[in-house]
Structures are given as C-alpha cells and as structure tokens.
C-alpha positions as CSV (number, residue, x, y, z in Angstrom):
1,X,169.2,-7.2,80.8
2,X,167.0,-10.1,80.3
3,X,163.8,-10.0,81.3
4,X,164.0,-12.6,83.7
5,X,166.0,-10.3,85.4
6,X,163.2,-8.0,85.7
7,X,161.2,-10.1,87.2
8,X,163.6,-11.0,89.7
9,X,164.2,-8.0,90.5
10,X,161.0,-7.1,91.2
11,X,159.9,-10.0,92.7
12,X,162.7,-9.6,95.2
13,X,161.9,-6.3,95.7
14,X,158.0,-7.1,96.3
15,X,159.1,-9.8,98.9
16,X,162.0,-7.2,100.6
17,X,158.9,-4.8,101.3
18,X,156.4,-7.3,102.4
19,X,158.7,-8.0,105.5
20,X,160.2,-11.6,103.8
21,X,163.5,-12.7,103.3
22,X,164.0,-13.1,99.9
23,X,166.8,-16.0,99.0
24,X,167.7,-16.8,95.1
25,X,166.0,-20.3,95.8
26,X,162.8,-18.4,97.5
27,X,163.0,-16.4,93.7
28,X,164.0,-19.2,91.9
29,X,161.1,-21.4,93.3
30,X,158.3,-19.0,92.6
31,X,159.6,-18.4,89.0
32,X,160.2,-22.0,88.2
33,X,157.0,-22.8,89.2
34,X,154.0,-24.5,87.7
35,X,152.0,-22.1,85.5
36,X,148.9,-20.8,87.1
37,X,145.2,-21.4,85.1
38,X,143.0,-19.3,85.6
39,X,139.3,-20.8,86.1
40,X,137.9,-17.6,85.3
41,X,140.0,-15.5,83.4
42,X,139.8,-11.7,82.4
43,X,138.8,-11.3,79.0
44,X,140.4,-8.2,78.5
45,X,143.4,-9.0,80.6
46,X,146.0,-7.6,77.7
47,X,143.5,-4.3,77.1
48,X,143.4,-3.9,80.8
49,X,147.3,-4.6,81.7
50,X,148.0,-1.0,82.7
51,X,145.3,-1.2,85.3
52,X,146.3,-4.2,86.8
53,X,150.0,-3.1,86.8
54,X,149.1,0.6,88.1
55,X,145.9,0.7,89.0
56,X,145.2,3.0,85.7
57,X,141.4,3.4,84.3
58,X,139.9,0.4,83.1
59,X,140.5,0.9,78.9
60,X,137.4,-1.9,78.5
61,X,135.8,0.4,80.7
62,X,135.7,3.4,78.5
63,X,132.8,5.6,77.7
64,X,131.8,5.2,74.1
C-alpha cells in the first residue's frame, strides 16, 4: 500500500464523518492541490508531530 493510499483513505474517512460526500474527484482535488505555505510556521513541527496527529504532550514542551 502506497502511501497515497493512506492518505486517501483517511482523507475520505475524515470527510465521511464530517457529514460530506466524499467523490474520488472531491479526494483527488484536495490531494492534487497547490501546496500550502505556512506564513508562520511551527518550528518544531517534526518534534511535535505526535501531538498534532493525537493530541499527545508537547515533546518541545518538556520539562528539563
């Protein structure tokens, strides 16, 4: 499995449960589209991945 696929996957599933019709073009279109810039991006964005994926602790965050 690709990991396109993933995304697909759960991009449909994120649009089945937010009351949207997903179609493969709706999928296809927010896939395909152009990349998003950030005008004030996280710093510690690929330390902090787990927290924005799963709302885990903050590892930036930690207490030294």
């Amino acid at each position: 499995m690709s990991f396109g696929s993933l995304v697909r996957e759960a991009l449909q599933e994120y649009m089945t449960r937010s009351s949207m019709q997903p179609s493969a073009d709706a999928i296809d279109a927010v896939l395909l589209a152009e990349p998003f810039h950030d005008p004030d991006p996280d710093p510690h964005l690929s330390v902090d991945h787990v927290y924005y994926l799963y709302g885990a602790p903050r590892k930036s965050q930690a207490p030294r």
